[in-house]
N, C-alpha and C positions, 0 to 999 in steps of 0.2 A: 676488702683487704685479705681475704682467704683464700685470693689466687695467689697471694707468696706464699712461693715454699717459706719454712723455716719460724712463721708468723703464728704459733698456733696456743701458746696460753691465751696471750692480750685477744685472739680473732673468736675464743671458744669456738676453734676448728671441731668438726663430730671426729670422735675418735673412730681408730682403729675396725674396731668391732660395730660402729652403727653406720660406716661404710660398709661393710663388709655386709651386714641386713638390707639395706637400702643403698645402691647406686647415686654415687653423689657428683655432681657435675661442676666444675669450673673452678675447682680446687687445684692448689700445690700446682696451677700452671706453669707459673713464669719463675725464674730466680728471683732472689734479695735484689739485686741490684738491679735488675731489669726495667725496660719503662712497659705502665697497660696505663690500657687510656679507653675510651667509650668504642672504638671502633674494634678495639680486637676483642672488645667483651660481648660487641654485637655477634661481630664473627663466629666467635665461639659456643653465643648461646643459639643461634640459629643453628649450627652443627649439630649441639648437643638436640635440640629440640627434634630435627628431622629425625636424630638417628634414635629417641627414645620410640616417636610417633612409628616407626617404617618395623619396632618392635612390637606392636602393637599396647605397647604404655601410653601412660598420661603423663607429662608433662607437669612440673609442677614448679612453680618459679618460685622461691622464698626467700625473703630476707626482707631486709627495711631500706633500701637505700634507694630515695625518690627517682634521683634524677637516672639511675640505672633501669629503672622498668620505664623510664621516658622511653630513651632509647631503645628499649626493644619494645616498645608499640608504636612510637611517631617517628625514629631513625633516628641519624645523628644531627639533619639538617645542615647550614651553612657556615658555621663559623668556620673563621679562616684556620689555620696549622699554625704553632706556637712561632711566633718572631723571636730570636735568642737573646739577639742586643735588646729589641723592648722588654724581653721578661725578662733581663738581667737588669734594666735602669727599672723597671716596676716595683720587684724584688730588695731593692734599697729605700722604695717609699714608705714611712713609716704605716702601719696599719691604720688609727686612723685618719691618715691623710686621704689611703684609697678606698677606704669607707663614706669620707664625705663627698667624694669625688662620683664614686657609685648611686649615691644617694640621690645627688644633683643631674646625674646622667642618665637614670635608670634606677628609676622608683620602685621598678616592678621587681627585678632583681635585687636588691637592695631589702625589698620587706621579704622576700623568701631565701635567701642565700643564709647559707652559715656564715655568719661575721666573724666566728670563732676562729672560723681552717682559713688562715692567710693563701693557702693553693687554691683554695675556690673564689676568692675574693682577684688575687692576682690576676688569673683568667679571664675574667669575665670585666677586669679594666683592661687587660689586653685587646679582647676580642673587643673594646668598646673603641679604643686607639683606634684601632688596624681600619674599622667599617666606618665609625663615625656614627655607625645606631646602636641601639640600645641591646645588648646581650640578650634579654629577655625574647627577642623578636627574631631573635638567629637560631633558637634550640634545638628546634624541629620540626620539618617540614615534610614531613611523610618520606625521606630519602632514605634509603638502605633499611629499611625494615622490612625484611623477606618475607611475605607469604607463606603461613602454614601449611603444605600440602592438603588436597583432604578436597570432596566435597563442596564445603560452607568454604566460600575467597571473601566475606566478609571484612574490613578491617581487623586486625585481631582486638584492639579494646573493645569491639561490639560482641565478641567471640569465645572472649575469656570471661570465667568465675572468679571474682576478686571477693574472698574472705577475709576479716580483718577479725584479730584476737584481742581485745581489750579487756582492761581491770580497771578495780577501783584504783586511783591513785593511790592510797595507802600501800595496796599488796604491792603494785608497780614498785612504788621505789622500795621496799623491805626486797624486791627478789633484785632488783641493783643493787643495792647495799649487801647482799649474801654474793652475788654474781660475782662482784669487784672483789671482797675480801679473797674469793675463791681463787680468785687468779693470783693475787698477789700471795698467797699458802700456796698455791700451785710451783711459785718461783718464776712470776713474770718480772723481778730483776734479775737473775738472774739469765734469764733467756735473753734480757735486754742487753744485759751486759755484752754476752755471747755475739748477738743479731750487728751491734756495734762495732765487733772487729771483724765482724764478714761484712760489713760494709755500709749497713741500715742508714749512716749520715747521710750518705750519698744519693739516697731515693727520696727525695724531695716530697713522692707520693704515699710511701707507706709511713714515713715519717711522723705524716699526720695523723697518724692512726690513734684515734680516742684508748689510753693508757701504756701506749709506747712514746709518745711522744711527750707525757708527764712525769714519766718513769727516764725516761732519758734527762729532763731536766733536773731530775731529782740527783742523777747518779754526775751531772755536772754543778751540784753544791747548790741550785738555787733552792730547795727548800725542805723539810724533814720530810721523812718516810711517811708517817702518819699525816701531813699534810697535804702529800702525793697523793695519798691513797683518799683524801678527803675531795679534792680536786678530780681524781676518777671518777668519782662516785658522785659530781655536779654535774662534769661533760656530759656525763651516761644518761642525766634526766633531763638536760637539754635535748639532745640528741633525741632521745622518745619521745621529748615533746613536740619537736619539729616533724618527726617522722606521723607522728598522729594528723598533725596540721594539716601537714602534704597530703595523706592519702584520704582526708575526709575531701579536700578542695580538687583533687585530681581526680579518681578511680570511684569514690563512694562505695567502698565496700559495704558487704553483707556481713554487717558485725555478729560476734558472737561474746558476748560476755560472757567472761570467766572468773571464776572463784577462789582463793586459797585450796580449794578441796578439791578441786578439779581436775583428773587425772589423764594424761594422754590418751592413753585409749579410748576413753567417755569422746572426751574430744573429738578425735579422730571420728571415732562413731557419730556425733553430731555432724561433721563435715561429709560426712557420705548420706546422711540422710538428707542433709540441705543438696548434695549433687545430683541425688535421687528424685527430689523434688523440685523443680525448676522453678516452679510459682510459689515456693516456699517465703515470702516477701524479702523486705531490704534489713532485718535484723532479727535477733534471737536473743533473750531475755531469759531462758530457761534456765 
């Protein structure tokens, strides 16, 4: 969601000045109202990645959003391009109607999908319409995942360092519950407000965005501000708890638990001694 411009309480965009320390890529791409989709974020991260690599930098991919690091290690694979008329009669199906239908059609998607984002759900009965097989089986197929220049032409998931930062769930959801408050004292109604007359209804995808899309219902009467913000603060630990699911079943990172007391820097300095030592095993307990 931090390729819109204009999206930046509800995305916890890095500000001003930790761009300005660190070079940050694939931000404030596209407009409010623009469509991105998996193939121009390929594009883009493959640009980005050459042109760090050719500076003689590392590369560093971050975030939590599964199916985005699919795509830049296995491509975008075969599914077909969006039908208008089906995803307009799909779009009228109540939710869940296309949840049982997913279920029935496609187990596999179905236990990993967000049930929550009606756009990921839509999809993926689209893409089930159009083939006739199961979404799950369309996602990736090694197409359009460009080769890291260099030496090692290894697959890149054989190639890459995949860290993963975990907490106790206690501290987890206390830094969600401070996150969320923060935004919402930051004045993410007020942005939402804003984002809505430049256009935010009309992007079906940024729409979805966990606390714009709660804050917009909120600011169309369906329910009090304090219930808004109670409701943010559910999606956000859903969402981390999916995103944990994902990357233990997918990538198996090299965890590193982390503490209340745990300060970037330390961190940072743990991540470069694990990069240092290659044979350093599959976790860290320190």
């Amino acid at each position: 969601m931090q390729v819109y411009r204009l999206l930046d309480i509800g995305t916890a965009k890095p500000s001003a000045s930790e761009r300005e320390l660190v070079p940050h890529h694939l931000i404030d791409v596209v407009g409010l109202t623009e469509s991105f989709d998996a193939a121009q974020f390929l594009e883009l991260a493959n640009a980005a990645v050459e042109q760090i690599l050719s500076r003689g930098r590392v590369p560093i991919l971050c975030g939590g959003t599964g199916f985005y690091f699919n795509v830049f290690l296995d491509g975008l694979g075969e599914a077909p391009p969006s039908d208008p008329t089906l995803r307009e009669l799909i779009e009228k199906t109540p939710l869940p109607e296309l949840l049982c239908e997913l279920k029935e059609r496609d187990p596999v998607t179905f236990e990993q999908i967000d049930r929550q984002n009606p756009r990921r759900v839509i999809r993926a009965i689209e893409v089930i319409r159009l083939t006739s097989k199961p979404f799950s089986e369309q996602r990736a197929n090694w197409k359009g995942a460009a080769e890291i220049s260099g030496p090692n032409h290894a697959p890149r998931h054989k190639r890459m360092r995949f860290f993963g930062l975990e907490r106790r769930r206690d501290d987890l959801e206390r830094r969600i519950e401070e996150r969320v408050d923060k935004m919402f004292k930051l004045g993410l109604v007020a942005e939402t407000e804003r984002l809505l007359e430049l256009g935010l209804a009309s992007n079906r995808t940024a729409l979805q965005a966990i606390g714009y899309r709660q804050t917009v219902e909120y600011l169309q009467g369906e329910r009090s501000l304090a219930d808004t913000i109670a409701l943010v603060k559910l999606r956000t630990r859903q969402f981390a708890k999916r995103q944990m699911t994902w990357f233990r079943r997918q990538v198996e990172p090299e965890w590193l638990q982390l503490t209340p007391e745990d300060k970037e820097e330390a961190v940072a300095e743990r991540l470069i001694k694990k990069l240092c030592n290659p044979g350093d095993g599959k976790s860290d307990n320190a």
